[in-house]
C-alpha positions in Angstrom: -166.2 -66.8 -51.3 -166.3 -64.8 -54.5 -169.2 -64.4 -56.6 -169.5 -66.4 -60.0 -170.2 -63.7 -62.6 -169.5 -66.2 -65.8 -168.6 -69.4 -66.9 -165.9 -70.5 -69.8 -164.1 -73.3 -70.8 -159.9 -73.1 -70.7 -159.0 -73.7 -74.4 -155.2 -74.1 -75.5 -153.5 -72.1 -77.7 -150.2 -72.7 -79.1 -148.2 -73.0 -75.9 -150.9 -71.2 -73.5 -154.5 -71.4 -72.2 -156.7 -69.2 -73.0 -160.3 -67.8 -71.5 -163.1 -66.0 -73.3 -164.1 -62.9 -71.2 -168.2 -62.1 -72.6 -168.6 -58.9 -74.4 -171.6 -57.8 -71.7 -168.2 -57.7 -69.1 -166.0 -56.5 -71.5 -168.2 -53.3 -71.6 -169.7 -52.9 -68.6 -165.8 -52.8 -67.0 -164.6 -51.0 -70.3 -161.9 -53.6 -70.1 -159.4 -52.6 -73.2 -156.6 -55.4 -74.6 -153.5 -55.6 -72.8 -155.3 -54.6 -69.9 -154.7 -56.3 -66.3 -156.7 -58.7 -65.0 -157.0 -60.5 -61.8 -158.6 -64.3 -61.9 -159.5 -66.1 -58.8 -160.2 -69.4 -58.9 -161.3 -71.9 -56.2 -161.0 -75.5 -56.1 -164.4 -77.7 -56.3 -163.5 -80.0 -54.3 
């Protein structure tokens, strides 16, 4: 099982969903826009 690192609320914008990434992981990866991502998600139930 992966290890939460953060929580965030899905919010919609225009015709897509959007996630906030917090700055602390934004630097400490160095992440830079357009940059690729991988999400994993698991279901709660």
């Amino acid at each position: 099982m992966p290890k939460r690192i953060f929580d965030s609320q899905l919010r919609k914008v225009g015709n897509s969903y959007v996630i906030t990434i917090p700055i602390t992981l934004v630097k400490k990866f160095k992440l830079k826009p357009k940059k690729l991502l991988t999400l994993t998600l698991e279901d709660e139930d």
